[in-house]
Every structure is written in C-alpha cells, then in structure tokens.
N, CA, C and O atoms as a Tinker XYZ file with bonds, in Angstrom:
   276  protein
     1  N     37.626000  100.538000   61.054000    73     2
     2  CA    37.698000  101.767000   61.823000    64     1     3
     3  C     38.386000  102.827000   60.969000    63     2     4     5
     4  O     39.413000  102.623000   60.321000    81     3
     5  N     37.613000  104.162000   61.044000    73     3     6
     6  CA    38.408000  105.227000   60.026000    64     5     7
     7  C     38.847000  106.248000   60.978000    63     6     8     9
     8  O     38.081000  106.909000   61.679000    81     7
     9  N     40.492000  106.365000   60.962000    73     7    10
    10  CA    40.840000  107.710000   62.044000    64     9    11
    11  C     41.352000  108.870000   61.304000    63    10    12    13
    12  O     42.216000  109.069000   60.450000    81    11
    13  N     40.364000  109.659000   62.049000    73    11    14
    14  CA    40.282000  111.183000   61.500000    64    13    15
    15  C     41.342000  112.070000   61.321000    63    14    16    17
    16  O     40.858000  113.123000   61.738000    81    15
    17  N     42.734000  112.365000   60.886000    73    15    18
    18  CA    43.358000  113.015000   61.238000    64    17    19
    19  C     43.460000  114.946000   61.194000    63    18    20    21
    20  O     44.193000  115.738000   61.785000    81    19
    21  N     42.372000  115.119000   60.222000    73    19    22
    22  CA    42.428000  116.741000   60.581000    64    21    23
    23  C     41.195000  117.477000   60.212000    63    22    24    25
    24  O     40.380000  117.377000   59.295000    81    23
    25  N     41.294000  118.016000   60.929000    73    23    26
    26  CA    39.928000  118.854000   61.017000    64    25    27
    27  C     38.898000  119.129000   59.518000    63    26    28    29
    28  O     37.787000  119.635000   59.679000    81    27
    29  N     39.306000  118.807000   58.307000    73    27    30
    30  CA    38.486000  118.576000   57.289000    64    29    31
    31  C     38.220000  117.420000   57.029000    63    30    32    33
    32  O     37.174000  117.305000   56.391000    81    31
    33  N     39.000000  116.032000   57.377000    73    31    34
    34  CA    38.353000  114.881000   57.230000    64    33    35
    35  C     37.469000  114.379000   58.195000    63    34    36    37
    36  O     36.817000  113.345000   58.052000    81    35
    37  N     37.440000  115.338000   59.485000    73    35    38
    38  CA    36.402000  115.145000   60.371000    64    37    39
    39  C     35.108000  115.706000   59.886000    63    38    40    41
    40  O     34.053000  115.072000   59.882000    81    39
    41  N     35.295000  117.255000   59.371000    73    39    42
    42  CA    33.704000  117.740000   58.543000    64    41    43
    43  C     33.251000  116.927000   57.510000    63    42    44    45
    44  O     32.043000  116.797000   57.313000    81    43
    45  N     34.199000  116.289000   56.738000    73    43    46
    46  CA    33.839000  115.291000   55.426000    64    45    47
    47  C     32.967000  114.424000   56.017000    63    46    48    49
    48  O     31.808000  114.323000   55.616000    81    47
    49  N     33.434000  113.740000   56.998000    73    47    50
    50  CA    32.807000  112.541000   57.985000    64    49    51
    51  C     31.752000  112.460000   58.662000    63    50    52    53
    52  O     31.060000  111.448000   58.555000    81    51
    53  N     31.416000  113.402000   59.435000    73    51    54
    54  CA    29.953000  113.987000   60.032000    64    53    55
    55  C     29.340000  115.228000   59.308000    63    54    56    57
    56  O     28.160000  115.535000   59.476000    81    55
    57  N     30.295000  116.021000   58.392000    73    55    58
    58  CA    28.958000  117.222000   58.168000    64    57    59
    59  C     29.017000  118.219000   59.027000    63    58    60    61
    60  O     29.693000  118.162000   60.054000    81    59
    61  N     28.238000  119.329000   58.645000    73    59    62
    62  CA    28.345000  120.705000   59.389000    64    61    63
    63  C     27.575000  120.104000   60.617000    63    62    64    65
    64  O     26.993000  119.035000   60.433000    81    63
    65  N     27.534000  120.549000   61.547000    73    63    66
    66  CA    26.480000  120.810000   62.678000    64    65    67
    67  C     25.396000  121.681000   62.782000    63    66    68    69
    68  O     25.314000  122.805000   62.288000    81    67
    69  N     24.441000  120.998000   63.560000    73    67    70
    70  CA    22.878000  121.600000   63.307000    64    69    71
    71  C     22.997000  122.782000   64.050000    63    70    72    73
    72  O     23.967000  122.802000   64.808000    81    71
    73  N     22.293000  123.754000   64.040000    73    71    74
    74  CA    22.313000  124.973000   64.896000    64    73    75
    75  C     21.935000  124.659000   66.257000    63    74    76    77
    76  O     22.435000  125.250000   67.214000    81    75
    77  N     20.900000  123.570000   66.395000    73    75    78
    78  CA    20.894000  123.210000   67.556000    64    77    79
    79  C     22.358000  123.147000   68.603000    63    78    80    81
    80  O     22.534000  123.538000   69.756000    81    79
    81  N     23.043000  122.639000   67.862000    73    79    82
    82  CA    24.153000  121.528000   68.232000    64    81    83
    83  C     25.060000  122.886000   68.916000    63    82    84    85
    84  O     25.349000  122.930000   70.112000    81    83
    85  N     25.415000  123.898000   67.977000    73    83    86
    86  CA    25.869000  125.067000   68.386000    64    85    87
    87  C     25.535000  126.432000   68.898000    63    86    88    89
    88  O     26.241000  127.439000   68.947000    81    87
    89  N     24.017000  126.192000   69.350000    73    87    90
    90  CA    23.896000  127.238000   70.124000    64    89    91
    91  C     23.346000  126.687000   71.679000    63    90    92    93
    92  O     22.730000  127.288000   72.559000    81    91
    93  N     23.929000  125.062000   71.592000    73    91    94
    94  CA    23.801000  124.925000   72.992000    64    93    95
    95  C     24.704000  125.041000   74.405000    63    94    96    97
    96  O     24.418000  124.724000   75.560000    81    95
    97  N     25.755000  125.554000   73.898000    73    95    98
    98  CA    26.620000  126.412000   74.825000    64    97    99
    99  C     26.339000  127.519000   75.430000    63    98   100   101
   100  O     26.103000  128.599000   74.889000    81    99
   101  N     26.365000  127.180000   77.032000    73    99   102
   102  CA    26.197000  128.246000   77.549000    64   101   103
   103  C     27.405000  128.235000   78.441000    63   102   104   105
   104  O     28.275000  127.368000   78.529000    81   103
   105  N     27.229000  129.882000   79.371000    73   103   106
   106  CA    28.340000  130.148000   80.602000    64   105   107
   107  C     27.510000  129.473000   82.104000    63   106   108   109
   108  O     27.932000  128.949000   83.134000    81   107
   109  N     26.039000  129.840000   81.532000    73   107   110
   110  CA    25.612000  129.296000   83.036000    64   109   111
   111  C     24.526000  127.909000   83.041000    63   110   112   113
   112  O     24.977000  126.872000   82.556000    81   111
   113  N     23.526000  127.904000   83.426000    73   111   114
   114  CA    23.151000  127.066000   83.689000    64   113   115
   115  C     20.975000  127.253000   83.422000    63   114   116   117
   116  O     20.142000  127.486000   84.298000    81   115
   117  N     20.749000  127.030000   81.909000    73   115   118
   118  CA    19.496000  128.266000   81.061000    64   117   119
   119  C     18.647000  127.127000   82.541000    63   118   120   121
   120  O     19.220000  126.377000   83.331000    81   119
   121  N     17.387000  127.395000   82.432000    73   119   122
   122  CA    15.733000  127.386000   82.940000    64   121   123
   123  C     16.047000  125.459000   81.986000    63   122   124   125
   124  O     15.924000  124.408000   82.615000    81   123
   125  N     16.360000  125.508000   80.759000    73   123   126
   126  CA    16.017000  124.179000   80.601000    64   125   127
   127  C     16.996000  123.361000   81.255000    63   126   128   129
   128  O     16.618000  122.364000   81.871000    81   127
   129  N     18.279000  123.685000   81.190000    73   127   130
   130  CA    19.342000  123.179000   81.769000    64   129   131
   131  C     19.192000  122.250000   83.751000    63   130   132   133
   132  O     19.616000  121.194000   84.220000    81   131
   133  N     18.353000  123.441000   84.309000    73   131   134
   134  CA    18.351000  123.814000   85.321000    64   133   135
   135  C     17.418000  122.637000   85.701000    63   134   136   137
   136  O     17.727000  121.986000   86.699000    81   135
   137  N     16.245000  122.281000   84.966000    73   135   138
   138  CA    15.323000  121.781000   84.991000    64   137   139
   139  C     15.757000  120.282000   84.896000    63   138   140   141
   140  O     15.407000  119.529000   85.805000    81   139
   141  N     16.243000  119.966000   84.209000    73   139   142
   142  CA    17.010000  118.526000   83.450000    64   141   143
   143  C     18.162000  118.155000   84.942000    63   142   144   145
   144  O     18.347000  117.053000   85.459000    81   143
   145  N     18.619000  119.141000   85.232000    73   143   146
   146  CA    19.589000  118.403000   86.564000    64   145   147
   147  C     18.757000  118.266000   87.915000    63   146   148   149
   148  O     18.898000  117.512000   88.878000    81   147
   149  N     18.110000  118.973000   87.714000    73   147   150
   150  CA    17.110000  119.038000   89.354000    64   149   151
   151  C     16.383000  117.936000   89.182000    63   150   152   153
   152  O     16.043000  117.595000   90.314000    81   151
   153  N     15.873000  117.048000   88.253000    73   151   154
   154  CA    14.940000  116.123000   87.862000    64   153   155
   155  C     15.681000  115.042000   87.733000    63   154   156   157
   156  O     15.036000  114.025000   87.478000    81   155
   157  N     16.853000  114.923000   87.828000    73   155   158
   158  CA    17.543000  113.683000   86.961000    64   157   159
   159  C     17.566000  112.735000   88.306000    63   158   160   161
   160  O     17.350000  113.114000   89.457000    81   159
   161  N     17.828000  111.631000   87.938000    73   159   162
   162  CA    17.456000  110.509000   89.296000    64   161   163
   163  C     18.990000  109.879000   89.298000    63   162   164   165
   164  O     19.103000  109.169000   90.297000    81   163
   165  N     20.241000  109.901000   88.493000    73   163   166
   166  CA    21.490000  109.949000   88.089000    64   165   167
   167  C     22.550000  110.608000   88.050000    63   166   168   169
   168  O     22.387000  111.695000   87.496000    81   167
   169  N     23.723000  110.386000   88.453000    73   167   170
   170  CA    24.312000  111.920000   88.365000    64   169   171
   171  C     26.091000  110.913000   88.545000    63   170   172   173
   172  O     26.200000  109.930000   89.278000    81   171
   173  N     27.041000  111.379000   87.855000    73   171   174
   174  CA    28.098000  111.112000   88.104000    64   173   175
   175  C     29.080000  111.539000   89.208000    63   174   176   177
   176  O     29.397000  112.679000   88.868000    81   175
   177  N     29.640000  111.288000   90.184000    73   175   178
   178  CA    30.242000  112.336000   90.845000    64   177   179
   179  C     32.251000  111.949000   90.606000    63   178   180   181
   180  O     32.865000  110.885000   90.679000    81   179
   181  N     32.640000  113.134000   90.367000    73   179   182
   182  CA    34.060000  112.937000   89.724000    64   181   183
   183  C     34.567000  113.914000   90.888000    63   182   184   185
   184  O     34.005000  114.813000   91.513000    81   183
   185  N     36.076000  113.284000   90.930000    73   183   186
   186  CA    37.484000  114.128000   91.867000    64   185   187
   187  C     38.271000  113.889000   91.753000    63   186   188   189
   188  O     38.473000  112.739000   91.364000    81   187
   189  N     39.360000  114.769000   91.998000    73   187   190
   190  CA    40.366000  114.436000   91.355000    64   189   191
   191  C     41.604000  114.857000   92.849000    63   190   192   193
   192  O     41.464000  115.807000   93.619000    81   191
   193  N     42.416000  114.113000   92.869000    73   191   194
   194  CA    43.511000  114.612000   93.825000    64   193   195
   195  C     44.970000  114.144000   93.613000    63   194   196   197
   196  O     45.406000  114.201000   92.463000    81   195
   197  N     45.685000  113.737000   94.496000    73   195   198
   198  CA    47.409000  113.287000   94.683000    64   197   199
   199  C     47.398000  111.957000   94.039000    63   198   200   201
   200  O     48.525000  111.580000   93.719000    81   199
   201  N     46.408000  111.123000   93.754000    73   199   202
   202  CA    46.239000  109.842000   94.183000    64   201   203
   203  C     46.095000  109.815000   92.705000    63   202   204   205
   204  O     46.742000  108.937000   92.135000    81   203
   205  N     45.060000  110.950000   91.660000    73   203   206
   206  CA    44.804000  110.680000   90.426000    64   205   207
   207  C     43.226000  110.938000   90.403000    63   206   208   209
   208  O     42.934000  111.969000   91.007000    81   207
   209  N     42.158000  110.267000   89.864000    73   207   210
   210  CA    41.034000  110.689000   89.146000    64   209   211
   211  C     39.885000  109.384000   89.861000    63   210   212   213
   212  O     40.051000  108.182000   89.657000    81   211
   213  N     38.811000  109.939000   90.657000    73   211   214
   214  CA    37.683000  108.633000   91.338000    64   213   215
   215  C     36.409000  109.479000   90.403000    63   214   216   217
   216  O     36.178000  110.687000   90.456000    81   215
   217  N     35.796000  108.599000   89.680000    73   215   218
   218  CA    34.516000  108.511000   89.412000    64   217   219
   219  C     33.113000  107.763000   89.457000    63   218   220   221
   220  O     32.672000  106.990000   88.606000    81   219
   221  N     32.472000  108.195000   90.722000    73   219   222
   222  CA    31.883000  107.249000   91.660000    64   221   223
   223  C     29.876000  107.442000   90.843000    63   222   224   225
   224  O     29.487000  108.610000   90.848000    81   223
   225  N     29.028000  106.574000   90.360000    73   223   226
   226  CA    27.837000  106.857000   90.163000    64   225   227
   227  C     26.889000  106.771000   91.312000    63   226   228   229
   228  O     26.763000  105.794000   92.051000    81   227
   229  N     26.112000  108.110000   91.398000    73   227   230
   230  CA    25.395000  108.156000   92.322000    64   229   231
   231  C     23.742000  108.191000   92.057000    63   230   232   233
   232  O     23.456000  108.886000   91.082000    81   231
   233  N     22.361000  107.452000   92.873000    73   231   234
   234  CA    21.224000  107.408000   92.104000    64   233   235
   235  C     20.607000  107.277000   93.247000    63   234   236   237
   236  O     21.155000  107.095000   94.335000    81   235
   237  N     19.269000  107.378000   93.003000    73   235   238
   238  CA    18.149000  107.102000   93.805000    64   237   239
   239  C     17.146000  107.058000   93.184000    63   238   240   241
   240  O     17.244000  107.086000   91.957000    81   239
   241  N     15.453000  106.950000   93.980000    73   239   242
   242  CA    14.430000  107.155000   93.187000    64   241   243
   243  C     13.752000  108.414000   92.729000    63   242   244   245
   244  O     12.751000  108.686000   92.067000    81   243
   245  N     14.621000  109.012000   93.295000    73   243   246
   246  CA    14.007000  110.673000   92.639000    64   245   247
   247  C     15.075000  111.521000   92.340000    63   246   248   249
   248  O     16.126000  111.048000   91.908000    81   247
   249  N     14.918000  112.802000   92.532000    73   247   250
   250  CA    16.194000  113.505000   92.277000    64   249   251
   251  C     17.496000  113.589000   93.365000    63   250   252   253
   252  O     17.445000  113.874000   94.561000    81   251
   253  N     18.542000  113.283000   92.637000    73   251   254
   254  CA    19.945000  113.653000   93.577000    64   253   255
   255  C     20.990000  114.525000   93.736000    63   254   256   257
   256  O     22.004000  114.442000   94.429000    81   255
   257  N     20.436000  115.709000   92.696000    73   255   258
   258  CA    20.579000  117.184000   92.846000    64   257   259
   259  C     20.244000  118.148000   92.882000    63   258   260   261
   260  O     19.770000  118.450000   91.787000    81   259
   261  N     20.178000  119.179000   93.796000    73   259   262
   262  CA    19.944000  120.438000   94.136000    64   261   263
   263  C     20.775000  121.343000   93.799000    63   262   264   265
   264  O     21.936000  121.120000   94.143000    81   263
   265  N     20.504000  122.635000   93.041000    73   263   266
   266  CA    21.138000  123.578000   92.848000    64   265   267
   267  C     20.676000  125.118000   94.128000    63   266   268   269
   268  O     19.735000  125.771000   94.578000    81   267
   269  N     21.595000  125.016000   94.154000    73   267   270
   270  CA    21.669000  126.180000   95.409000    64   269   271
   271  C     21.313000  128.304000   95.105000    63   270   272   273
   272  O     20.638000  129.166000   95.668000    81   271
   273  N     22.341000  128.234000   93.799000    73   271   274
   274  CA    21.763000  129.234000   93.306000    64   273   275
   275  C     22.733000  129.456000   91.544000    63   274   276
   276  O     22.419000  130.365000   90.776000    81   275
C-alpha cells in the first residue's frame, strides 16, 4: 500500500485529470444528470441526526426517483 502524503505525490500517482473528469461539476442538475437519476432503479438514502449518520439502500424494478423541479 502507497500513502499519499501531499498533493504532488498524489499528481505523480494518478496524473493530470481528463477534461472530462473536470468539467463535470455542476451547481445544478444538466439534462444528462437529470436523466441518469430519473432512470436509475437504485438510489442510496442517507440522514443524519442526534443519534449520528443511517444509510439505508433503496430499489425496485424501475425507477425510485422523481425530481420535482
């Protein structure tokens, strides 16, 4: 196991990133984005409260999210 300690032995290690890689940040939520969650048959559902952190998996045979707007 090799641990990375600073931010140039991490670029040494993987390399620049593809443009892909960095222009897939967005603020909202693009047409492809949108498309990929409305379709997905999987979905994690996470919360957090007093108690600490529940991360419950949720599925079916088709899609199990709707975006509202």
């Amino acid at each position: 196991m090799t641990i990375l300690k600073t931010l140039e032995s991490l670029k040494k290690h993987y390399g620049t990133p593809g443009e892909t890689s960095l222009i897939k940040e967005t603020n909202h939520l693009t047409k492809a984005y949108h498309q990929v969650v409305e379709t997905a048959s999987f979905c994690a559902l996470a919360t957090s409260g007093p108690e600490g952190l529940d991360c419950s998996p949720r599925g079916d045979a088709g899609p199990v999210v709707r975006i509202e707007n």
